[in-house]
N, C-alpha and C positions, 0 to 999 in steps of 0.2 A: 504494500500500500504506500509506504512512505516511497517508493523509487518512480512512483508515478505522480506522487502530489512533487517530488524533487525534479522533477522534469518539466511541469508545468511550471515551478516557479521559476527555474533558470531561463524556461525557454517565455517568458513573458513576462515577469518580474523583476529578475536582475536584469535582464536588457534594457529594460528604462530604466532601470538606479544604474544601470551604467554609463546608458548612453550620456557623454558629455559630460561628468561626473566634472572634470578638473574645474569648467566653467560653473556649472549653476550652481555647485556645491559651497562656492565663495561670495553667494551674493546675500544669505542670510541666515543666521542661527536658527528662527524661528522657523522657517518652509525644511530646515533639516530634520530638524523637531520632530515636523508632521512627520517625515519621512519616515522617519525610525519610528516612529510610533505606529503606522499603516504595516511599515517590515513586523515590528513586533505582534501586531494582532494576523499577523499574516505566518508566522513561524508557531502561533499557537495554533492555529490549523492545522497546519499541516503534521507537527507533532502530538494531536489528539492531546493536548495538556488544557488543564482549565485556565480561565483567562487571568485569573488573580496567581499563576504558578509564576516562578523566575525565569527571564527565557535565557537564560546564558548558559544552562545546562542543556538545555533545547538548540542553541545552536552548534553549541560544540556535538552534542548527538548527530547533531545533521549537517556536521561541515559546513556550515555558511556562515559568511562574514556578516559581521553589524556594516550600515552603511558609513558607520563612522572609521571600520576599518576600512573598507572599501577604498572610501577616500583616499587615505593614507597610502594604500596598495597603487590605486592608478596615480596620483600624484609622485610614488616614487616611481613609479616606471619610466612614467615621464622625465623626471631628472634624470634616468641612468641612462634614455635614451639620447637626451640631451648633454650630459656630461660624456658622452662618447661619442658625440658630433655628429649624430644621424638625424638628428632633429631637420627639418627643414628651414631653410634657409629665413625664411621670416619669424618664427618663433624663436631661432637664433640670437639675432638682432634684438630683441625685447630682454634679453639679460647677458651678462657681462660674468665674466668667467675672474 
């Protein structure tokens, strides 16, 4: 049961907490808020747990990141692509080495 409710979230859920994470995740604490609050009522689904339980036992159960890691993960990718000069040439240019 769970490899099918984990299939539904990656393939519709984290593609929009993904998509463009590095941009819109910088524009307000508050819309992050919601964010992690929608993933949290969304991780108690899918792990049959009741709604008042802890979900960080629930997401390490199920392998997924908080979107506040998430963040942290695509933003450093980003830097490692950029500190190894693959970045494209305009994104470049916006910071100094």
């Amino acid at each position: 049961m769970y490899k099918d409710d984990l299939k539904m979230y990656y393939t519709i859920i984290y593609y929009y907490i993904t998509l463009g994470i590095e941009v819109w995740s910088s524009v307000n604490k508050e819309f992050l808020d919601r964010i992690y609050i929608i993933q949290n009522r969304i991780i108690h689904c899918i792990g049959n747990s009741h709604y008042l339980e802890h979900t960080f036992p629930i997401f390490k159960r199920l392998h997924i990141l908080k979107i506040k890691e998430l963040l942290k993960l695509y933003v450093l990718k980003q830097m490692h692509i950029y500190f190894k000069n693959e970045s494209p040439k305009p994104i470049c240019e916006l910071f100094t080495k």
